[in-house]
N, C-alpha and C positions, 0 to 999 in steps of 0.2 A: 758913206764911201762905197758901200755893196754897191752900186749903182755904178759907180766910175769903172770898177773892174768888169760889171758886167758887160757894160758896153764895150769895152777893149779886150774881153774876151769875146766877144760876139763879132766885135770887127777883124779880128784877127782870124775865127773860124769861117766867116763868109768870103774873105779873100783866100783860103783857102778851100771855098767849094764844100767845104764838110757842115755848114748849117743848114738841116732839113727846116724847110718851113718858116718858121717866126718862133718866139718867144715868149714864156709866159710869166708873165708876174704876179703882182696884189693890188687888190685896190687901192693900197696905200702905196703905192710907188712911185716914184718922182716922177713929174710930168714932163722933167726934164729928159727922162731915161725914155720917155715913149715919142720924143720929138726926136732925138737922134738916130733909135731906130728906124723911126719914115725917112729920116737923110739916108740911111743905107737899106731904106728899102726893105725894109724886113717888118713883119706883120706881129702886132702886139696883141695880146690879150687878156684881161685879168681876173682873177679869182680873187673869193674871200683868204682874209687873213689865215698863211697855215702853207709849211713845205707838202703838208699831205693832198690840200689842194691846189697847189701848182702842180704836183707828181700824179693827182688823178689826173689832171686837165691835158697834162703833155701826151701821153699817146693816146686820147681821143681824138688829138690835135694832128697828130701825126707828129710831132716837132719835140727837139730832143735836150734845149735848153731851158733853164727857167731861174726863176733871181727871186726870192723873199727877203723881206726888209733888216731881218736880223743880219744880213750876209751871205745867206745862204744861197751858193748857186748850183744849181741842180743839172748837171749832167750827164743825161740818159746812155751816149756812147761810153761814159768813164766808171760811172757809179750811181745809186738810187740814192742816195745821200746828199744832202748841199751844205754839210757842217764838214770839218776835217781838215786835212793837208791838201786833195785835191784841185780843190779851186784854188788854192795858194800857190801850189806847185804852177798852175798852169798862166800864172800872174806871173810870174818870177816867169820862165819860158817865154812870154809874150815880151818882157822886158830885154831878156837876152838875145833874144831874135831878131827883135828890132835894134839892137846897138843903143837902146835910150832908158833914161832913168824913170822911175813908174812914175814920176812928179811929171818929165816932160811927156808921157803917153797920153797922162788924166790931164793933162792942162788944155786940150781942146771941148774938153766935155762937162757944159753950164749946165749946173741942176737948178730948178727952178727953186723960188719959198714956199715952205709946206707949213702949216699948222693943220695938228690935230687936235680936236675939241669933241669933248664927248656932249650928250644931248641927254637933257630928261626929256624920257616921255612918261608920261605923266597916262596910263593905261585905267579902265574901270571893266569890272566883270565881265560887262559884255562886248568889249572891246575883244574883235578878233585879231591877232595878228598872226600873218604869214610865215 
């Protein structure tokens, strides 16, 4: 569900002119959340798994939002945090603003099928890895 809010917070901040930039997420993020964004135009990017690295990556970026898969959404003009009341508060706001129930805001925005699968690898001594 982080993903439905983010987007509707993202679209409610860019119709109000106050999203710097793009947005940054994780490489496990729906690829559904990164095709709505190119609908509104806003530039995506992703880091490894970790609010600490979406929070490095945002003012490298210049860009002052960012979403991790746990829910966490990270806003730079509000707080350094993406756990809390803030991102809730500002759900609930986007809802009353717009006169509609958070069922009919999220009801435009299709997240795609995800599976995550972990991988042996299968390493020997002199195997380097990066």
């Amino acid at each position: 569900m982080e993903t439905r809010f983010f987007i509707l917070l993202l679209g409610k901040d860019c119709a109000n002119t106050s999203c710097a930039g793009g947005a940054v997420g994780i490489v496990m993020s729906n690829m559904g959340l990164e095709l709505a964004l190119k609908h509104l135009s806003i530039p995506f990017t992703r880091t490894k798994v970790s609010d600490r690295y979406v929070l490095e990556t945002m003012p490298e970026l210049g860009w002052r939002i960012g979403v991790e898969k746990s829910g966490h959404v990270i806003r730079l003009d509000k707080t350094t945090t993406g756990d809390g009341i803030v991102p809730r508060l500002q759900v609930l706001s986007a809802t009353v603003s717009n006169y509609m129930s958070l069922y009919d805001l999220c009801s435009g925005i299709k997240l795609l099928p995800q599976i995550l699968m972990n991988a042996i690898l299968r390493v020997s001594k002199s195997t380097r890895i990066c």
